[in-house]
Every structure is written in C-alpha cells, then in structure tokens.
C-alpha positions, 0 to 999 in steps of 0.5 A, spaced: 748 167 401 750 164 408 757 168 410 758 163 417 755 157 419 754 153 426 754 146 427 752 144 435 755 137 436 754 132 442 760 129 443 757 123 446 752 121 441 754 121 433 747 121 432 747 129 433 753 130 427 754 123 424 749 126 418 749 134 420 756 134 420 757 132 413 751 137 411 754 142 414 761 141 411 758 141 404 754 148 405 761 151 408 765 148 403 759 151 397 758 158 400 766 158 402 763 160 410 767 158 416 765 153 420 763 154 427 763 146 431 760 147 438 759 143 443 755 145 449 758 142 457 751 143 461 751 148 468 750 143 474 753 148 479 747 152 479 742 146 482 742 143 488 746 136 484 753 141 484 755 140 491 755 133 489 761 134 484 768 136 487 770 143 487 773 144 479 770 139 476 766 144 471 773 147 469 776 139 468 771 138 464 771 143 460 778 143 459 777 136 457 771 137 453 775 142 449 781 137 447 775 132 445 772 136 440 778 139 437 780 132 436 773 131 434 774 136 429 781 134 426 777 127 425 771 130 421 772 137 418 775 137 412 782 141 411 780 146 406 774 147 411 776 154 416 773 150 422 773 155 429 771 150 435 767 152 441 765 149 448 760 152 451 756 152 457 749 152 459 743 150 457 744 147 450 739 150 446 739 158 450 747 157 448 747 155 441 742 161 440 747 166 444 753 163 440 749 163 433 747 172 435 754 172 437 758 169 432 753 173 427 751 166 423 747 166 418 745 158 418 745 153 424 745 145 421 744 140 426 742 134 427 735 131 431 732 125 432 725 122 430 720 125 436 717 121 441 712 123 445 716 126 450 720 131 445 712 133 443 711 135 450 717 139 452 721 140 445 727 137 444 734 142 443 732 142 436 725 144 436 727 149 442 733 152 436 728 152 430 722 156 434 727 161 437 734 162 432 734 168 429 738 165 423 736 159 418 736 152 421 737 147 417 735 140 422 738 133 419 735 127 422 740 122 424 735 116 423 732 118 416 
C-alpha cells in the first residue's frame, strides 16, 4: 500500500520522533518501504536576524546538522530498515511538503504535541502538513 515513507524529526526535541519514530519503523518495516528521516535547519539569511550570524554559518550548520542526524538515524533506525536521511532547508512544514512530492512518499508519519491556544491560531507544522501534504499523514502525538 505505501511504497515510501517520511518521517520529519527535530533533532532538538525527542518529542517530535520519540513515538512517530517507531511508528514510522514499523509501517517500513510491514510495507518493505524506504524510510526517508528528514530533519529541517530553518532559513535566517533571508531576514533581518541573518546579518547577526557570521558568514558560513548556515553551511556549518548544516553540515553539522547532517552528522547529527546520520548519528541519529544509526541510534534509532533499525538495520533491516533502508533509511535514506535528508537536511533540509527552509520553512519546516513547506519543506516536509517538497520533499514529500519529490521523494514520491506515499506516507508522511510524524509526531505533534497536544495543541495550546496558540497552535489554534497559527497551526502548528503538523497541522500545517496535514491540511496541505498531498500524501497520507499519519500524526503520532508525543504526549498521549
């Protein structure tokens, strides 16, 4: 039924894949899909808070972001899982959404947490995702 599946992360916060991670393994793992683990560094050159960092620092850091997530992956991917990480960069949601159309995933299984009021008024990612993907979103909450 599904051919690929993506799971975006938040390397900084194991709510965003500490449930979905799983999920998302055991969906690969049924449907002998790749696993596609993407990770989103935000753009800060585009406003007014990019001249603040140093020249090179969003290069730095996502090189490092990609050493962070391929240890990442190693931790919690099994090995009879075929896991392909990406770094992304950009908006989150708009980025899950690009890679999602140009990895041709059928699935998208990632994790949210329980809406405050603020998520009711400006979405959070997930929401954003699920109203938007073009593919089958699975939404694992981290705090159920």
């Amino acid at each position: 039924m599904f051919k690929s599946i993506l799971l975006p992360i938040d390397l900084s916060s194991e709510e965003s894949w500490r449930k979905a991670a799983p999920a998302a393994v055991n969906i690969a793992r049924h449907e002998n899909a790749p696993l596609h683990v993407v990770t989103v560094v935000p753009d800060i050159g585009a406003s007014m808070v990019g001249v603040y960092f140093e020249p090179g620092f969003e290069e730095k850091a996502l090189h490092d972001t990609g050493e962070r997530l391929n240890e990442w992956v190693g931790e919690n991917v099994p090995d009879d899982i075929e896991v392909h990480p990406h770094v992304l960069h950009g908006h989150v949601y708009d980025e899950i959404m690009r890679a999602a159309d140009r990895l041709e995933i059928d699935a998208i299984v990632m994790g949210s947490h329980r809406p405050e009021l603020k998520d009711y008024l400006l979405g959070p990612n997930a929401a954003r995702v699920v109203r938007h993907a073009n593919q089958s979103v699975f939404v694992i909450r981290g705090d159920a």
